[in-house]
C-alpha positions as CSV (number, residue, x, y, z in Angstrom):
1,X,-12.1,-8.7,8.3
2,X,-12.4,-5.7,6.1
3,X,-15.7,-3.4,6.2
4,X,-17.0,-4.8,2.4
5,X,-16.8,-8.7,3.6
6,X,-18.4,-7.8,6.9
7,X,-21.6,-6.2,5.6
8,X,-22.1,-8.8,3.1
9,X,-21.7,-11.0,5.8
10,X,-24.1,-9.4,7.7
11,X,-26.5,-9.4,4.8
12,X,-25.8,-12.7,4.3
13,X,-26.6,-13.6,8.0
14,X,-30.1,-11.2,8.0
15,X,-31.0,-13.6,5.2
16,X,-30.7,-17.0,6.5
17,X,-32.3,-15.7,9.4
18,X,-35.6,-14.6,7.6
19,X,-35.5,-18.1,5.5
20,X,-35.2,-19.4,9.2
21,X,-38.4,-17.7,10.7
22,X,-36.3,-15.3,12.3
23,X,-37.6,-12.7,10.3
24,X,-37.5,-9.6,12.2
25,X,-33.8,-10.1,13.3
26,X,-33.2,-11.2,9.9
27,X,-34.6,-7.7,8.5
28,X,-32.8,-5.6,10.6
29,X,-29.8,-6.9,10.0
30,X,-30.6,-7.0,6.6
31,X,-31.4,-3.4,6.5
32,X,-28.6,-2.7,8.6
33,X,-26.0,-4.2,5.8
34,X,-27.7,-2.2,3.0
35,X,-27.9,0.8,4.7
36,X,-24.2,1.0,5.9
37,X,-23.7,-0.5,2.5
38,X,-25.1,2.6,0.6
39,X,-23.3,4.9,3.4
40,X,-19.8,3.6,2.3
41,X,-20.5,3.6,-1.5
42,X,-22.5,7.0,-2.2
43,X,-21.6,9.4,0.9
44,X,-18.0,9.6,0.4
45,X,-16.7,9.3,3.7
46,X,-13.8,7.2,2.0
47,X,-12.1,10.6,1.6
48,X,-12.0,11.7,5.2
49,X,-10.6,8.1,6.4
50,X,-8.2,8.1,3.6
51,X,-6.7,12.1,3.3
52,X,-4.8,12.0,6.8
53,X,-2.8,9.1,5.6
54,X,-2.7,10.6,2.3
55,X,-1.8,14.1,3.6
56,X,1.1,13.6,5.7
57,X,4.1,13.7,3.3
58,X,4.3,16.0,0.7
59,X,5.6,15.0,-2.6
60,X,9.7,16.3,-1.7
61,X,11.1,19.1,-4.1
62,X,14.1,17.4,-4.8
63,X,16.8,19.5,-5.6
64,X,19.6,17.1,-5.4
65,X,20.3,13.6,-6.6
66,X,19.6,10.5,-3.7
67,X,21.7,8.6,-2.4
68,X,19.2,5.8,-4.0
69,X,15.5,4.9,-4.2
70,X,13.7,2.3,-2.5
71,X,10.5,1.1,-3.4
72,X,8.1,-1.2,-1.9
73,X,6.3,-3.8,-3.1
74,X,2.4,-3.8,-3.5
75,X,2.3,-2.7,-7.5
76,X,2.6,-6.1,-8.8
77,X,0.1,-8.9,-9.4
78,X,2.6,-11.7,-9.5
79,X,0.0,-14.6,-10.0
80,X,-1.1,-13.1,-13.1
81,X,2.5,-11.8,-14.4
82,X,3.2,-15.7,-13.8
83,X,0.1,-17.2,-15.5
84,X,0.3,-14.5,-18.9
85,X,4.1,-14.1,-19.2
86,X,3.9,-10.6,-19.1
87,X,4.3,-7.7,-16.4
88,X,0.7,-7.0,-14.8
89,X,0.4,-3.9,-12.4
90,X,-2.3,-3.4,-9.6
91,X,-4.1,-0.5,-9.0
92,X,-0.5,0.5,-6.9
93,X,1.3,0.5,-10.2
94,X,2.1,3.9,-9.7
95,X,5.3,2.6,-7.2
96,X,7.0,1.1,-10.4
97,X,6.2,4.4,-12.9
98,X,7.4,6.7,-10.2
99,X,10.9,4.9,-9.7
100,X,11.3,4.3,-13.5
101,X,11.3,8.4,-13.6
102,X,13.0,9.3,-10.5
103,X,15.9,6.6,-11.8
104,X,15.7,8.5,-15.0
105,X,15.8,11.8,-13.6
106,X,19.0,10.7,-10.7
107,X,20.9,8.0,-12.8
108,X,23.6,8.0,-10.2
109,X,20.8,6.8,-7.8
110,X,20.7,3.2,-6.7
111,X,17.8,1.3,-6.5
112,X,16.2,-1.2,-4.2
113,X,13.5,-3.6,-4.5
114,X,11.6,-4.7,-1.6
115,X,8.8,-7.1,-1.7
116,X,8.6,-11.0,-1.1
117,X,5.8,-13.6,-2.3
118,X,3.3,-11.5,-0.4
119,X,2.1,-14.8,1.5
120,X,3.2,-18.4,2.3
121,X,2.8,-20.6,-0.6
122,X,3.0,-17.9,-3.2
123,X,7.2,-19.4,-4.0
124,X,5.7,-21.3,-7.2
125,X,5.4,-17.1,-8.7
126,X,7.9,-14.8,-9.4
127,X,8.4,-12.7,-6.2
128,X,7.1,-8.6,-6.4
129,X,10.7,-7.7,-6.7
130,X,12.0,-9.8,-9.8
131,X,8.5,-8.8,-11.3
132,X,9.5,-5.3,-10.3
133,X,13.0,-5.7,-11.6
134,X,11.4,-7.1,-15.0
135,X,9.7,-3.9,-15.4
136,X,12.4,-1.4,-14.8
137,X,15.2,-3.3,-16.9
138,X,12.4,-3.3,-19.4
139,X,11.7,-0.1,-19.8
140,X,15.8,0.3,-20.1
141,X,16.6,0.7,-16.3
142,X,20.4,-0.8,-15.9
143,X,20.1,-4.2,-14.3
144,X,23.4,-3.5,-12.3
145,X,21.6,-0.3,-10.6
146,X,18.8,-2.6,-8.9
147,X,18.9,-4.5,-5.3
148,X,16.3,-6.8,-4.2
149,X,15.0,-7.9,-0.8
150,X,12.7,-10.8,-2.1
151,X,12.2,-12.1,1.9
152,X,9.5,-9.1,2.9
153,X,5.9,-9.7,3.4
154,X,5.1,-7.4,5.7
155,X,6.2,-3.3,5.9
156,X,8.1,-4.0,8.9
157,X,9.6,-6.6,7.0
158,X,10.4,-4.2,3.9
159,X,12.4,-1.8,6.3
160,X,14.4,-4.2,8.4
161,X,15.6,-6.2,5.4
162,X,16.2,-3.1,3.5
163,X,17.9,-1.8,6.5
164,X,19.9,-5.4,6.9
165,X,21.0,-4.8,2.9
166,X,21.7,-1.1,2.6
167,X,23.0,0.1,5.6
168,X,22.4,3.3,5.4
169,X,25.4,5.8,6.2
170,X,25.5,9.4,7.7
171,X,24.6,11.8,4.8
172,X,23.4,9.6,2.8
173,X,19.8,10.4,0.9
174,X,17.6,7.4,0.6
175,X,14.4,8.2,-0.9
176,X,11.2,5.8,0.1
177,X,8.6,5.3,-2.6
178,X,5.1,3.8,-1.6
179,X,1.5,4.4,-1.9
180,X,0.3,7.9,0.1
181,X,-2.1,6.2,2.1
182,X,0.7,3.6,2.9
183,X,3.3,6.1,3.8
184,X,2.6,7.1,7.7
185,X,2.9,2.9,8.3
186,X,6.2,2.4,6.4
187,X,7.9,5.5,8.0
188,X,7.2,4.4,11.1
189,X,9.0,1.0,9.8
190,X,12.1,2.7,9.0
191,X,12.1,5.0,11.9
192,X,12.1,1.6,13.9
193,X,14.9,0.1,12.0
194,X,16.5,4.0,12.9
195,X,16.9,4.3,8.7
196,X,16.0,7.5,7.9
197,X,14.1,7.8,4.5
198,X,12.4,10.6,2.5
199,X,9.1,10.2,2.3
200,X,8.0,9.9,-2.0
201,X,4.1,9.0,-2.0
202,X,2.7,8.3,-4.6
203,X,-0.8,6.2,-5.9
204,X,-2.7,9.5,-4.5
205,X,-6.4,8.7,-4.1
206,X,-7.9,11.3,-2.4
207,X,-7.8,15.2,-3.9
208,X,-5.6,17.4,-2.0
209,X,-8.9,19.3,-0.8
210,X,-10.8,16.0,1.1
211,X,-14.0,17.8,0.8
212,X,-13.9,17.1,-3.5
213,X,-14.1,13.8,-4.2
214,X,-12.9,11.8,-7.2
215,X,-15.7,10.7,-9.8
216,X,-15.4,7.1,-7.6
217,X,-17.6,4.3,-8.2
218,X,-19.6,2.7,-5.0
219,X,-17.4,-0.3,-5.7
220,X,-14.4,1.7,-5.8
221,X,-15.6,3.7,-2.2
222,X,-16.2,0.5,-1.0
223,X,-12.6,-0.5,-1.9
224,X,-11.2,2.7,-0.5
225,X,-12.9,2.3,3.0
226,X,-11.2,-1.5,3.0
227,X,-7.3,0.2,1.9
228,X,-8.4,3.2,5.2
229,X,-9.8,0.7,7.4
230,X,-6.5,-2.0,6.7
231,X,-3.7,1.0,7.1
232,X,-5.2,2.3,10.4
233,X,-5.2,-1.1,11.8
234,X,-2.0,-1.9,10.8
235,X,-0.6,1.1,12.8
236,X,-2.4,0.9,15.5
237,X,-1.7,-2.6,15.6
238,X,2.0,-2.3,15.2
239,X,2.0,0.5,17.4
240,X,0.7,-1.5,20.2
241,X,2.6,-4.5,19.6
242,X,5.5,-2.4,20.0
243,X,6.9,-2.7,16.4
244,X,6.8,0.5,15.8
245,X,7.4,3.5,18.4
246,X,5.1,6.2,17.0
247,X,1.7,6.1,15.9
248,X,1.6,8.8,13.2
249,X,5.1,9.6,12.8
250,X,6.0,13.1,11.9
């Protein structure tokens, strides 16, 4: 459960336990929730969980053209591209705007899409990577340039199918495209599946200095301490399960 559900939760609970005649448990917990509430939305200790993650690739002064550009999925809404007919990005849409000018800038470079229906039961929608594909042919992207891995819902899932599709060869340049604070999880992906990728972050939201802040909302602190709180997890938890063989990789 991320950190924003759990101390509404909490609040929720402190509640019902006043109405209940529990009233002293109920306040604590009550004041505990807002408190921890106000901590995550106004202190700005988003930027200290997210800049490690953030900080560990540099954007790569690319001198020569890639062997080819993969992307993951994550930019896309693809229930509402479905419902309005029309390409709708996420607050990730940075992925697709970043490939559309590194294709631009390498045309020789091929591209791959990787990114599934996100969960089971999504098949009714377009997956992330024919939504993705819609956007880069639309913006005048060569259809013929673009792979897709629409099986992926998971990063570990993104690295073995991309691995399964592109086999990568001996001096070849594959360049890996995903949000920064995503990056240290999907390297260690690749590294598994013993592709080697250049790490291409983009979606930045922390400043390069982590002690200036962004002019955030509390919501959108709130939503930063959920994207910190779900990437360490997810390496930790791939770590331990073995999926991975490095906790931060290098």
């Amino acid at each position: 459960m991320i950190p924003s559900n759990f101390l509404l939760l909490l609040g929720l609970l402190g509640i019902v336990l006043t109405i209940f005649r529990r009233r002293r448990l109920g306040g604590w917990l009550t004041a505990i929730a807002v408190v921890l509430l106000a901590v995550c939305g106004w202190s700005g200790v988003d930027a200290p969980a997210l800049a490690p993650l953030e900080n560990r690739y540099p954007i790569p002064n690319l001198t020569t053209p890639p062997t080819g550009i993969i992307m993951l999925g994550g930019g896309v809404d693809i229930h509402l591209t479905a419902d309005r007919k029309m390409v709708a990005m996420n607050d990730a849409g940075e992925r697709l705007t970043e490939t559309a000018m590194l294709a631009y800038r390498f045309p020789t470079a091929r591209i791959f899409l990787s990114g599934g229906f996100g969960h089971p039961g999504s098949q009714t929608d377009p997956s992330e990577s024919t939504v993705a594909k819609q956007f880069l042919t639309g913006v005048g992207i060569a259809a013929d340039r673009i792979g897709m891995d629409e099986k992926s819902r998971t990063t570990c899932e993104n690295a073995a199918e991309s691995a399964k599709a592109l086999s990568p060869k001996p001096g070849e340049t594959w360049l890996l495209v995903t949000s920064a604070w995503h990056m240290p999880r999907a390297v260690a992906c690749f590294n598994a599946q013993k592709f080697p990728v250049v790490p291409y972050p983009v979606d930045f939201r922390t400043l390069i200095d982590a002690g200036r802040l962004p002019n955030h909302t509390a919501a959108q602190r709130l939503n930063d301490i959920d994207t910190a709180f779900h990437e360490w997890i997810g390496l930790f938890g791939y770590w331990l399960t073995g999926r991975t063989s490095e906790l931060l990789p290098s």
